[in-house]
C-alpha positions in Angstrom: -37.7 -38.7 0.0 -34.1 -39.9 -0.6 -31.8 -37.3 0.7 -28.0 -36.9 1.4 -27.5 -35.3 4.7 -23.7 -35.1 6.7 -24.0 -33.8 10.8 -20.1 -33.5 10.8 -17.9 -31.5 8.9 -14.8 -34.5 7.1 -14.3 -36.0 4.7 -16.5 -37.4 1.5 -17.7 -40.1 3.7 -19.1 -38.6 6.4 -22.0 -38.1 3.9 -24.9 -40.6 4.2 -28.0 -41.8 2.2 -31.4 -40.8 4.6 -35.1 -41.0 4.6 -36.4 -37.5 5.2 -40.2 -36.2 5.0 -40.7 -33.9 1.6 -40.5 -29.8 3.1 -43.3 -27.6 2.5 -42.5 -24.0 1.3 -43.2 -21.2 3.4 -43.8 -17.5 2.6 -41.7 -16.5 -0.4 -40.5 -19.9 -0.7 -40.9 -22.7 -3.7 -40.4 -26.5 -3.4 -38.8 -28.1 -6.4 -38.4 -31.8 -7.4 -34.7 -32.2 -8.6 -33.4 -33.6 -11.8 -30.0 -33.1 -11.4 -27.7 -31.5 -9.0 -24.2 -29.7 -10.0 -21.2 -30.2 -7.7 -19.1 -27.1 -7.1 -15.6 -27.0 -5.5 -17.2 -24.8 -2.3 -20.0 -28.3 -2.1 -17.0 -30.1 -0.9 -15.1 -27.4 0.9 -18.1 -26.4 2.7 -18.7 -29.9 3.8 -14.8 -30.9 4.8 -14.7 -27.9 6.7 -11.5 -26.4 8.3 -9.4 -25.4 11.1 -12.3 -24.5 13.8 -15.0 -24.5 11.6 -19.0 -25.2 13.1 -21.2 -27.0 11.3 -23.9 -23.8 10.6 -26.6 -26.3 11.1 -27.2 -29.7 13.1 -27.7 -31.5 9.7 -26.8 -30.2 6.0 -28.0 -31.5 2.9 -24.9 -30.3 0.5 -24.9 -29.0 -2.9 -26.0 -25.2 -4.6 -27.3 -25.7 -7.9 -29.4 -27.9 -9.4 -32.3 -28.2 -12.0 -35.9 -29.3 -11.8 -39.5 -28.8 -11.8 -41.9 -26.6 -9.5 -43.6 -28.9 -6.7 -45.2 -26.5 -4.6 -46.2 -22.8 -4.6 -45.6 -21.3 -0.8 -47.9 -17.9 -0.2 -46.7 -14.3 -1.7 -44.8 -15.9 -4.6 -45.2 -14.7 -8.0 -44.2 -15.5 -11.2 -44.0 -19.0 -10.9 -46.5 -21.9 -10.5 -46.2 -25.7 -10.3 -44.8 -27.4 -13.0 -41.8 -24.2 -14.5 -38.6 -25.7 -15.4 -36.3 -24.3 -13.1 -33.0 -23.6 -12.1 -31.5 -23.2 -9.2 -28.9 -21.0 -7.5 -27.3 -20.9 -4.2 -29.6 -23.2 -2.8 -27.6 -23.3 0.5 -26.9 -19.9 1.3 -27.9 -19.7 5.2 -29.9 -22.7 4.3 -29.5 -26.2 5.7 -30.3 -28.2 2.2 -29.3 -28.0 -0.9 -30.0 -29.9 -4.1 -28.6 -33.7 -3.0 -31.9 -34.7 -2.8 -35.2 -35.5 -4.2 -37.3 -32.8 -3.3 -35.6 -28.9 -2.3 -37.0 -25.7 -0.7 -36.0 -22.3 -1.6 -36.4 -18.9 -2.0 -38.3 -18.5 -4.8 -35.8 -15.5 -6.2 -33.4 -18.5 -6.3 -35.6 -20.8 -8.8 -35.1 -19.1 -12.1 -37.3 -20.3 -14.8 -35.4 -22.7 -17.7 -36.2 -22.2 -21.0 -37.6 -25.1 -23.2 -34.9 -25.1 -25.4 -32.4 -25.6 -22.3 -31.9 -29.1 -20.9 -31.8 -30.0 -17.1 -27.9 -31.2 -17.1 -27.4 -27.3 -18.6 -29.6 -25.9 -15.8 -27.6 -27.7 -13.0 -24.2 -26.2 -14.4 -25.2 -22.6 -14.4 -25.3 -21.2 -10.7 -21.8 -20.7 -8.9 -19.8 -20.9 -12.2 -22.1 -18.8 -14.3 -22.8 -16.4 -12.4 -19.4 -16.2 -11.5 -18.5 -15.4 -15.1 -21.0 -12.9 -15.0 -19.6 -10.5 -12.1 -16.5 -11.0 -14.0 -17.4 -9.7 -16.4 -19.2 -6.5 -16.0 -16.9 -4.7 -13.5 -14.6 -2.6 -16.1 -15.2 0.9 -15.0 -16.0 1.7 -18.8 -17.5 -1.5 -19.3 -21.3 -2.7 -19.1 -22.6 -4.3 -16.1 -25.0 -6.1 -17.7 -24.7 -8.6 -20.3 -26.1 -8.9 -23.8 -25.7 -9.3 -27.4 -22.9 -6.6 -28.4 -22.1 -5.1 -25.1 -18.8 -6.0 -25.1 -18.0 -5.6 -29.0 -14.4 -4.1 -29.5 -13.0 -5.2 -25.6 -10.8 -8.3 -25.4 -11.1 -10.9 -22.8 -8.0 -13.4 -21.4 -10.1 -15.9 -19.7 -7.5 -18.0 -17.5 -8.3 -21.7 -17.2 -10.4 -21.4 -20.2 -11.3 -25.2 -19.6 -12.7 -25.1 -15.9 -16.6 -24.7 -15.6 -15.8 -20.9 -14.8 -13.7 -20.6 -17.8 -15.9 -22.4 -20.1 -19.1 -19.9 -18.7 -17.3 -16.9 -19.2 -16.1 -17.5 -22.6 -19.4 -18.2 -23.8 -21.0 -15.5 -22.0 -17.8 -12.8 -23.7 -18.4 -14.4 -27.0 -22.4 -14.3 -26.6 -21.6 -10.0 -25.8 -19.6 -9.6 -28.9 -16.1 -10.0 -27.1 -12.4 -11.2 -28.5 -11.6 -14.0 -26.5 -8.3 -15.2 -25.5 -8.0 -18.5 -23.1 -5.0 -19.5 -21.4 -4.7 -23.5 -20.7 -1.8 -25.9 -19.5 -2.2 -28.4 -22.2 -2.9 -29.0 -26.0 -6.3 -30.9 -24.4 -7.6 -27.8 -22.2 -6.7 -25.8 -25.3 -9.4 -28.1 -27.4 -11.5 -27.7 -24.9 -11.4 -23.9 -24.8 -11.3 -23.2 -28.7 -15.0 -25.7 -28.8 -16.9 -23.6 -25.9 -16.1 -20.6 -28.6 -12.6 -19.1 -27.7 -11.1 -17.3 -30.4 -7.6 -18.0 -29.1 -6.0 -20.7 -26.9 -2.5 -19.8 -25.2 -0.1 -22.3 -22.8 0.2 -19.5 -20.2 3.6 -21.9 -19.8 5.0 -21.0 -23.0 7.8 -18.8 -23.2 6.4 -16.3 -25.9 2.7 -16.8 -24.0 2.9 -12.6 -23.5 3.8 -12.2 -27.2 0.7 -14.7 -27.9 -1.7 -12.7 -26.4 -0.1 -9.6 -27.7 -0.7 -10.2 -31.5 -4.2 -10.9 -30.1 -4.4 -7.6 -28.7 -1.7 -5.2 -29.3 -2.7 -2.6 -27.0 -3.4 -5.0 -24.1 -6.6 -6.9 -22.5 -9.9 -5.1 -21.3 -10.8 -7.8 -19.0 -9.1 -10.7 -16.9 -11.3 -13.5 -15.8 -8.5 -15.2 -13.5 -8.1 -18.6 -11.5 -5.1 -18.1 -10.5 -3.5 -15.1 -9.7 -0.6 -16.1 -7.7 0.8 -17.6 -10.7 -0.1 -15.6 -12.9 0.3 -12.2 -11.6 3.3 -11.3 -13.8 2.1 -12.5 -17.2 -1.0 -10.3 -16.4 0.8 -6.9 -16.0 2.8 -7.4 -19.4 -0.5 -7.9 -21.0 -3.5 -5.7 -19.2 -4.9 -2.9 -21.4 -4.7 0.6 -19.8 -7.5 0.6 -17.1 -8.2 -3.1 -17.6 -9.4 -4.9 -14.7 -8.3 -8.7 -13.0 -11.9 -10.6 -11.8 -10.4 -12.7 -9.6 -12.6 -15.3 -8.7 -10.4 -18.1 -6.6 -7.0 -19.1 -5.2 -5.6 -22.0 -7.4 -2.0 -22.1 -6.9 -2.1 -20.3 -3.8 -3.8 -17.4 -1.6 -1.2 -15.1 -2.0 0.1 -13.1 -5.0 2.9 -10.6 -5.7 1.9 -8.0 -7.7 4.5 -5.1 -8.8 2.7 -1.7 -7.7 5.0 0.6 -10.5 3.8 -1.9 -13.6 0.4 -1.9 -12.2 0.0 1.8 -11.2 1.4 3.0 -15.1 -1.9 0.8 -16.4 -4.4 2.4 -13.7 -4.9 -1.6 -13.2 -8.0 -2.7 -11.1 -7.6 -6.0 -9.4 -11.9 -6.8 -8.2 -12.1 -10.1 -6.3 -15.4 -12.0 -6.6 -17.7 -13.8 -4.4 -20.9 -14.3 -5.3 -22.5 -14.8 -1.4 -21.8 -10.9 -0.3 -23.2 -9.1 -3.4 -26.1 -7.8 -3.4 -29.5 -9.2 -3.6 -29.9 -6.6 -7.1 -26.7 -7.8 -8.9 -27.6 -11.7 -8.2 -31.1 -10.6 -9.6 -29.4 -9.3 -12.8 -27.0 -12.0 -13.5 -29.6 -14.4 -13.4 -31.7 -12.6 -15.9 -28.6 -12.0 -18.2 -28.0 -15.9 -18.0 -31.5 -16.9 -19.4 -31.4 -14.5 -21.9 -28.4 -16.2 -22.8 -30.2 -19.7 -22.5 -33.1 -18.3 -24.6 -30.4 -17.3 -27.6 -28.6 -20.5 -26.9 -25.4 -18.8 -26.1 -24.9 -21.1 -23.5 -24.2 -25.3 -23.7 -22.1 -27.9 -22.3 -20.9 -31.6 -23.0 -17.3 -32.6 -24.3 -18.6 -30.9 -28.1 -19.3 -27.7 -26.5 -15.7 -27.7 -24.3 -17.1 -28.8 -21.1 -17.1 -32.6 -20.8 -19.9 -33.6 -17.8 -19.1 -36.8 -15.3 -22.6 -38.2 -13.9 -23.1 -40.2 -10.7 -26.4 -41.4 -9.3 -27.5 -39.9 -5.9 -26.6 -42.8 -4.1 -23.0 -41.8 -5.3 -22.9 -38.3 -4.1 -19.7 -39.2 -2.1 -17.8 -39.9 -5.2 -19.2 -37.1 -6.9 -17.9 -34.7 -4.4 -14.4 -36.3 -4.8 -14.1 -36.2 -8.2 -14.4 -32.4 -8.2 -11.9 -32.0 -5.4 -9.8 -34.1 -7.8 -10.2 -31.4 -10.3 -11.9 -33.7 -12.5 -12.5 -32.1 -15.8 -15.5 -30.6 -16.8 -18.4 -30.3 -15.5 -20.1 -33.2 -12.4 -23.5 -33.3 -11.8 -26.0 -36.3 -10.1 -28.3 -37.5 -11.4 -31.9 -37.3 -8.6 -34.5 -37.7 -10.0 -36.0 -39.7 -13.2 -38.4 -38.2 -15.7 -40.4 -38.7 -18.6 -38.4 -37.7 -22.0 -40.9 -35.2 -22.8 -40.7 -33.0 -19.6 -36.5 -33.6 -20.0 -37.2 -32.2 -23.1 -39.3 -29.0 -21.9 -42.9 -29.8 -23.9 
């Protein structure tokens, strides 16, 4: 099978094209022929590595999620069988391949079945971003941690960088559980973008009256803070968070440290809960996933340049440039294309 594999940690390049034999699963484990793969900005940052960093194994096949169809069945699985639309989620976690390449193995509580309805270019975008969105939104300490239809009816969320692939998620998933949403962007464009993927309010967190913006949105203050950024946007947020609202912060765009006023924050009872999907539990990962194909099955969630999150495709062969387009911030969404299939299993019949 054709397979990208790296053996150093560098840059985009010190990927390569390979021949490698097609894995059997093993207890627990499903293989899976992949459609498409989604590039995330921890693909490339896992693969460039940093100061000291070890390669965790002597060859890594990058890439989390993906989309495809069940190959193989290894022993003691249940609940899926050869042929389920799946996908995938954190296909690299202790694992030395991921979804650059024809044919993947995983555990088969990481292959979540696709509904019909849902194509394999939206099945490749869930995973990190996603479920991301998800943690983000359920840890209010009067709020649901679940999601569904309603369960956020009369909250407000201010989902920052409404036009990234988190953004985008997370405002589909808080309009999907009955939310007020509020995105802030950095242009008229990102703004477009938000407002299509179902935001009920776009703000230039740049603009000088961007606190009064959200204000008239929500006079008594924000429930819930999906953030990108917080080191930029630390001050906005305490001039804006509802009493007892809580910051998700879920990366470190424009830097990994933040100033944050302890009086302002204290007088709102603020919770600041930082997110990273690969030290929660087994329990929570279970639930998100659930929550996000119900959300498939009601069609809550989609994608392309219509639906706010534009999608960049490269062939497999092109995997390099894939990963530098994300680290470029491309965007939207980038996914490669792996595998080719008859319109009719594309199409889930």
């Amino acid at each position: 099978m054709r397979s990208i594999v790296y053996a150093r940690h560098g840059a985009s390049g010190v990927m390569t094209l390979v021949d490698r034999p097609v894995p059997e699963p093993g207890l627990g484990e499903v293989r899976v022929r992949v459609v498409v793969s989604g590039v995330n900005p921890t693909d490339w940052r896992a693969r460039a590595g940093g100061p000291g960093a070890k390669l965790p194994f002597p060859e890594v096949t990058p890439n989390q999620d993906g989309a495809g169809i069940v190959d193989a069945v290894g022993a003691g699985v249940e609940g899926l069988v050869v042929g389920d639309r799946v996908w995938l989620y954190m296909s690299t976690a202790n694992r030395p391949t991921g979804t650059a390449q024809e044919y993947t193995v995983v555990p088969a509580t990481r292959a979540v079945r696709l509904p019909a309805a849902a194509s394999f270019d939206l099945g490749a975008s869930l995973g990190v971003p996603a479920m991301t969105a998800h943690r983000a939104l359920t840890t209010h300490e009067r709020g649901p941690d679940r999601l569904g239809p309603g369960v956020l009816a009369g909250m407000t969320v201010l989902v920052a960088g409404g036009a990234g692939a988190v953004g985008h998620a997370a405002i589909q998933l808080a309009r999907w559980a009955g939310a007020t949403v509020i995105a802030t962007v950095s242009s008229a464009e990102k703004a477009a973008l938000a407002i299509a993927a179902g935001a009920h309010h776009a703000v230039d967190y740049r603009a000088d009256d961007a606190v009064e913006q959200v204000r008239r949105v929500a006079p008594d203050g924000v429930d819930i803070v999906v953030e990108v950024s917080i080191a930029q946007n630390s001050t906005l947020l305490e001039r804006v968070l509802k009493n007892h609202g809580v910051v998700s912060i879920y990366a470190t765009n424009g830097g990994d440290e933040a100033v944050l006023s302890i009086r302002a924050n204290t007088s709102l009872n603020a919770r600041y809960q930082f997110v990273l999907l690969y030290t929660l539990n087994a329990g929570v990962l279970d639930s998100a996933a659930s929550d996000l194909t119900a959300a498939l099955r009601d069609e809550a969630l989609t994608i392309g340049a219509g639906a706010g999150l534009p999608i960049t495709r490269f062939p497999l062969e092109l995997t390099a440039a894939a990963h530098d387009a994300v680290e470029a911030a491309t965007v939207g969404k980038v996914l490669i294309d792996v595998s080719l299939l008859p319109p009719a299993v594309e199409a889930g019949t």
